[in-house]
N, C-alpha and C positions, 0 to 999 in steps of 0.2 A: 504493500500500500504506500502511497504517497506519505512523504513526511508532513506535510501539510493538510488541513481539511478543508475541498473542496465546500462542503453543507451549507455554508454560507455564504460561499464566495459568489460575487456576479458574472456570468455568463451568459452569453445571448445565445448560447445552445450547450445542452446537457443531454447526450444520449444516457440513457440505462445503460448501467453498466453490465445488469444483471441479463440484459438483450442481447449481449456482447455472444456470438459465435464465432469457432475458425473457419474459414481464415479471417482475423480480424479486421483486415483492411477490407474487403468483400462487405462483411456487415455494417462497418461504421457508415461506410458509403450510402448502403441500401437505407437505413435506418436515416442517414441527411438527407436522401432524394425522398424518402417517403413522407416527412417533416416539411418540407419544401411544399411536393407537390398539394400535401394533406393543408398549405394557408396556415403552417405554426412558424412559419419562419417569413417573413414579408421581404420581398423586392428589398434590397439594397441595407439587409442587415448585415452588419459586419460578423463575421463567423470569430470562434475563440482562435486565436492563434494559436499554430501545428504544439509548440512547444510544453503549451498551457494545454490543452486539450489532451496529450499525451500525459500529462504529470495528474491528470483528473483522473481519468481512464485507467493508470497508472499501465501502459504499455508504452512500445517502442516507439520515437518520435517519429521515423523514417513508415511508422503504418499508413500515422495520421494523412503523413505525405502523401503516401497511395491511393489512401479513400480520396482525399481533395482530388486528385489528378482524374480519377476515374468518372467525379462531379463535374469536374470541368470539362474534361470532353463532352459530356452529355450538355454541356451549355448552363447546366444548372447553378453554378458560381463564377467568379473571374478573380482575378488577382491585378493589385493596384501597389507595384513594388515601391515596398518599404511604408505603404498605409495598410495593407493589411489583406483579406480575403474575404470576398460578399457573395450574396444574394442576387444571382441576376435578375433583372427588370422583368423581364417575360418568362422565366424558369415556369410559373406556373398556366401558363397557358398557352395555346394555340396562337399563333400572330399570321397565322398563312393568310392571304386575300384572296377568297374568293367571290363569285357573284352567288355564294348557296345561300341560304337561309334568310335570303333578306325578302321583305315583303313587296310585292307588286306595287303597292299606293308608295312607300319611300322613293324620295329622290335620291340617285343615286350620285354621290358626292366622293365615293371612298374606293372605290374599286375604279382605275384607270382601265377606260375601254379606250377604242377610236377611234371618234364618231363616222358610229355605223351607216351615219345617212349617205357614204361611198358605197356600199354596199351594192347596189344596182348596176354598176359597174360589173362588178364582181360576179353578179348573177349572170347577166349580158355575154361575158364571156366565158363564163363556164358550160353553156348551152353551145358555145363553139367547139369546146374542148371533147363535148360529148359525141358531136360529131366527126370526130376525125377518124382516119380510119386507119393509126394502128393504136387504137383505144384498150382493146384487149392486151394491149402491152402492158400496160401501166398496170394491170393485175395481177402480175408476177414478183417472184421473190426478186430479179435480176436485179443487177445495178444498185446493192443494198446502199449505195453513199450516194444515189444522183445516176440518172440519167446521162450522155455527155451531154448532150444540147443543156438538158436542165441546169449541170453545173457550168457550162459558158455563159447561158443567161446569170446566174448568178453573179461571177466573176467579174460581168458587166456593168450589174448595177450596180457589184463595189467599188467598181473606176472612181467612180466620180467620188467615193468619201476619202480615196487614195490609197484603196488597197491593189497592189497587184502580187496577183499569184496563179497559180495553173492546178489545173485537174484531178493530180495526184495531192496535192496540201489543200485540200478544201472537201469538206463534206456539208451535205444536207440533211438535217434533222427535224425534228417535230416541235421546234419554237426556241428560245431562250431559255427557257427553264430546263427543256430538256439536255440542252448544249451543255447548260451550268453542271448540271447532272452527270452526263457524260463525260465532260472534263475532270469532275471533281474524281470520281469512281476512279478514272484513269489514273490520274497525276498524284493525288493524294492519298494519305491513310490515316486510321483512327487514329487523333492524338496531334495531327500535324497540326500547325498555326498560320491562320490564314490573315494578311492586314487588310483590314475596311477604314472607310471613314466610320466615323462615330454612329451616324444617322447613315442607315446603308437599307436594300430593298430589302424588306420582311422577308418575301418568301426565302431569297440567298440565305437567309439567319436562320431559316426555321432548316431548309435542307444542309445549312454546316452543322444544327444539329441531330439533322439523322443521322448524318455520317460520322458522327462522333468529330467533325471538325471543330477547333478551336479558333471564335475570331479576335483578332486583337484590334480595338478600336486605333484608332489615329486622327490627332485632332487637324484641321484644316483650317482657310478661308473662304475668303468671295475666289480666290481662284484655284482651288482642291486641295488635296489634301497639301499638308506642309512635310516635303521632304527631309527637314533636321529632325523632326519630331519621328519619323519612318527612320532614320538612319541612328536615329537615338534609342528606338524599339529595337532594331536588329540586333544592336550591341548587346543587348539588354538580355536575350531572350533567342531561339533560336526560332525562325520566322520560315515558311515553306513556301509562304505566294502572297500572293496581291490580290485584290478582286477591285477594280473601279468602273464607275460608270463615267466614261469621260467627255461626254457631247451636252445631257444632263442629268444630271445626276438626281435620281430615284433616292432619296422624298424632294431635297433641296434646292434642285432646278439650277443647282450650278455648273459651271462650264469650266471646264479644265485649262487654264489659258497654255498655250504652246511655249510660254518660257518655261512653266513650271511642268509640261512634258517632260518636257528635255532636263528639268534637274532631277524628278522622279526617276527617268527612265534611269541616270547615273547610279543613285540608289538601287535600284533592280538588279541594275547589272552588275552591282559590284558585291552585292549577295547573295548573287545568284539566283535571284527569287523567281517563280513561276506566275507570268502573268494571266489572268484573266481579263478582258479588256470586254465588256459589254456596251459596243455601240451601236444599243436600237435604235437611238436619238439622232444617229449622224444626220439621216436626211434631213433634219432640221437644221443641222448644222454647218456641214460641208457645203461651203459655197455662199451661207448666208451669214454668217458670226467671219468678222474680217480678220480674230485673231486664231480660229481653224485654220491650221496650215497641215495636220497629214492625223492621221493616227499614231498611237502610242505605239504599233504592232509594228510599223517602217523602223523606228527606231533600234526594238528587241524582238526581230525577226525570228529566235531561235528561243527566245525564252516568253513568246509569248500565244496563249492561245485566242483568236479573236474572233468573237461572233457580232452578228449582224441579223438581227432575227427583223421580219415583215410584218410583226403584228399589230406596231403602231403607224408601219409607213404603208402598207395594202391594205392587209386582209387579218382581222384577228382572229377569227373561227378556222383560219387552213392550217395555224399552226405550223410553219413556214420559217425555218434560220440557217444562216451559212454557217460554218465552222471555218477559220484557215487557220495553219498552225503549219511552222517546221519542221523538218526531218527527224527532229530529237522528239519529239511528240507522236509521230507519224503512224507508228504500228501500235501503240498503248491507246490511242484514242477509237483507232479502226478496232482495233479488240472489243473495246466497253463501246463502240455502238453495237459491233454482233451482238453484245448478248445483252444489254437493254434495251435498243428499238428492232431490231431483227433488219429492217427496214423502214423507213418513211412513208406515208402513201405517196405514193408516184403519182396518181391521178390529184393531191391538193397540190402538189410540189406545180402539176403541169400547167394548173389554174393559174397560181403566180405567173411559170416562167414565160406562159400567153400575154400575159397581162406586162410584163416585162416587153417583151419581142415588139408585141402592140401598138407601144408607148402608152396602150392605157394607163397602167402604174404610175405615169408620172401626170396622168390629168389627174388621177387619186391623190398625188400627192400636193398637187397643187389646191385640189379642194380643202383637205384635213389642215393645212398652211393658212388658209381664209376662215376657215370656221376658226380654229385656234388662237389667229389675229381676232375676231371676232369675241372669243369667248374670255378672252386675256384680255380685251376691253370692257365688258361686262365685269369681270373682276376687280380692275382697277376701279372703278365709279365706283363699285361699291363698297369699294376699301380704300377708299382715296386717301385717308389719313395713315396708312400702310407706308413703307417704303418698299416701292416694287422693286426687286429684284430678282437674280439668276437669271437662265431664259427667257429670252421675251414670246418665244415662242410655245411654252410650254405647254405639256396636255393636262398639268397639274400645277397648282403653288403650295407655297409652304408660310402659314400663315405666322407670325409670331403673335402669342398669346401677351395679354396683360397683368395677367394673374395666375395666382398657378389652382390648377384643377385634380381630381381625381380623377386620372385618366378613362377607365372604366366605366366608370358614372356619368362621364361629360359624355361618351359612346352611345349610353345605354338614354341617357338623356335627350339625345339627340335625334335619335331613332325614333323616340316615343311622338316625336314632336314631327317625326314624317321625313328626315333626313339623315344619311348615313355617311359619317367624316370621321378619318381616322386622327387618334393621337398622335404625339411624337414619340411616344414610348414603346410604342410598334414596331419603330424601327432604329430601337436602340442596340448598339450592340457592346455597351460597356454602361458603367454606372448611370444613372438619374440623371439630367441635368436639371439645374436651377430655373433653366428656359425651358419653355415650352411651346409648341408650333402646333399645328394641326394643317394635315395635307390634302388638298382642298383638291379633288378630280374635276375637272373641265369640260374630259371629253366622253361624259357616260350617261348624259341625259339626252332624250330623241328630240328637244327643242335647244333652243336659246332660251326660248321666255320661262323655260322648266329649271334651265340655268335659274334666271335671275330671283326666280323664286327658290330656290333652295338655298341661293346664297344670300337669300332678305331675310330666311326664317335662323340663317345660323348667325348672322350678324346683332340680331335681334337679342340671341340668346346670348351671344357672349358679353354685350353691351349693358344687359340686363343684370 
């Protein structure tokens, strides 16, 4: 037994000891995640430290070590060197976004679609597709990465964000998320450390925590993440990869500016870190933001994997993204899509690469670009006293709060009242912040005027 007595002592967590089975680091674990997920341990308590918790316990320091390590992959805690070890933000709940469970009458605020009023387009030309006559092709297992035509169309429409690559370093998969998936499966393993911005897209968090990834937040500005803070993590800590969204960044809507590319990209390189570069955004932004000058992927051609998914610049229901990535990548990625998509549908892939060939795609694109400028004006008037920033062209904003809320409640509140807006603690990926935002979707209601009433009745409420 300890020479001391715990009985009285304060602690913000006290397992039973008498719960205690071997292997002991195995139970300590089970017995925190089940505390956690059971609402006895709240979001962003600090845990006893390994040392103190060991002399309670009265076992080996080095268990205590094990259980934390085995909490942290699972996402369930993080660690703030030299402040201590917490409670993560979302440990006790689902943060994934979907369109399930919400009611018909809600306006929908919170779930980024793409305003589907392109869609006739879409329909238009897939009545072409249906006619063609080697349609029966596209039913088969063949060509599990792409079609050739389907992957030149692809390759085509990355010209213009400044990707060039060919045939063999490029594949087609079943959206961004799947891409994310695929690459993660590949590249990474339980336990490895991935860097995000602080505020990064839910789902990414919710899938680093199936796979047992660990994210490390990294704090940023108005132009992305900050590179000393990244290069002062790596020292820190041993780091596996990168994940950024660099055209705009999911919730923040900020843009990656090209100096701070190129000092990121140094950092990468000189860590060797693996990137993940998610640019769904580009077409908003290649060609129209004057300080876009290439992607992060030209830079670390060999350490970086880059996708390009259509589901906010065509089509969101076909479920449509590129993959390119280098040679050191090349047979680990081709492996983890055999054996998680088997193949793509080739017949939604053909719908894009029609609509690609067309030029329809780019009268789509120019619509979603008007309705956008459109709906990002509707935003501003109604939050005039706001400072607009990030994106101007965004399919979302990130609103900064006045006061701080119960994230959950402000949700659950919100919804009751016929509108659906997410928090900023959604898509946190390291402690609380002081600030609070809420990310305001754009492109997910079938009107404007449906816009401006969902964003009268949320304005209403927080003013109130």
């Amino acid at each position: 037994m300890p020479i001391n007595s715990f009985d009285n002592y304060s602690m913000s967590w006290k397992p039973e000891r008498k719960a205690l089975k071997r292997p002991f680091y195995l139970s300590i674990a089970s017995l925190l995640e089940q505390d956690i997920t059971n609402g006895l341990l709240a979001p962003d308590t600090k845990l006893p430290p390994q040392r103190e918790l060991a002399d309670f316990l009265d076992i080996n320091f080095t268990t205590i070590t094990r259980a934390y390590k085995i909490c942290m992959t699972k996402g369930l805690i993080y660690t703030i060197t030299g402040n201590g070890t917490f409670v993560s933000p979302n440990a006790t709940r689902s943060i994934t976004i979907t369109t399930d469970k919400i009611s018909h009458t809600c306006i929908d605020l919170g779930f980024v679609a793409s305003f589907e009023q392109s869609n006739d387009i879409v329909a238009e030309i897939t009545q072409k597709v249906v006619c063609k006559k080697y349609l029966k092709q596209l039913f088969n297992y063949n060509d599990p990465t792409g079609i050739p035509h389907q992957k030149k169309a692809g390759l085509n429409w990355m010209e213009s964000f400044g990707i060039h690559s060919d045939p063999d370093h490029m594949a087609i998969v079943s959206g961004s998320q799947n891409a994310l998936a695929i690459a993660m499966v590949a590249l990474f393993e339980p336990g490895n450390r991935i860097a995000t911005d602080i505020y990064t897209y839910s789902n990414f968090i919710e899938l680093a925590k199936m796979l047992h990834i660990k994210l490390v937040p990294i704090p940023g500005d108005q132009f992305g993440m900050l590179p000393e803070e990244l290069e002062s993590q790596c020292c820190l800590t041993d780091i596996h990869g990168i994940f950024l969204i660099p055209s705009c960044s999911n919730p923040t809507t900020i843009m990656i500016s090209d100096s701070r590319k190129q000092e990121l990209a140094t950092v990468i390189r000189k860590h060797h870190l693996i990137l993940l570069e998610d640019d769904i955004h580009a077409f908003l932004t290649a060609g129209i933001a004057p300080d876009y000058k290439q992607p992060l992927f030209n830079l670390l051609p060999e350490q970086t994997v880059y996708i390009c998914g259509t589901s906010k610049s065509i089509c969101s229901g076909l479920r449509v993204a590129y993959m390119v990535y280098g040679d050191a990548f090349r047979q680990k990625i081709l492996q983890s899509i055999f054996n998680i998509n088997v193949k793509t549908s080739s017949l939604d892939v053909e719908v894009i690469t029609e609509l690609i060939l067309s030029g329809k795609a780019f009268d789509i694109v120019s619509q979603k670009k008007q309705l956008a400028q459109s709906a990002n004006d509707i935003y501003k008037n109604c939050f005039s006293d706001h400072d607009f920033i990030g994106h101007p062209l965004s399919f979302y904003r990130w609103l900064p709060l006045k006061r701080q809320y119960d994230a959950m409640r402000m949700e659950s509140d919100l919804e009751r009242l016929g509108i659906r807006v997410f928090h900023s603690n959604r898509f946190l990926t390291g402690k609380a912040s002081p600030k609070q935002y809420l990310r305001i979707a754009l492109s997910s209601t079938t009107t404007l005027d449906e816009l401006r009433v969902g964003l009268k009745i949320l304005k209403q409420y927080i003013e109130g």
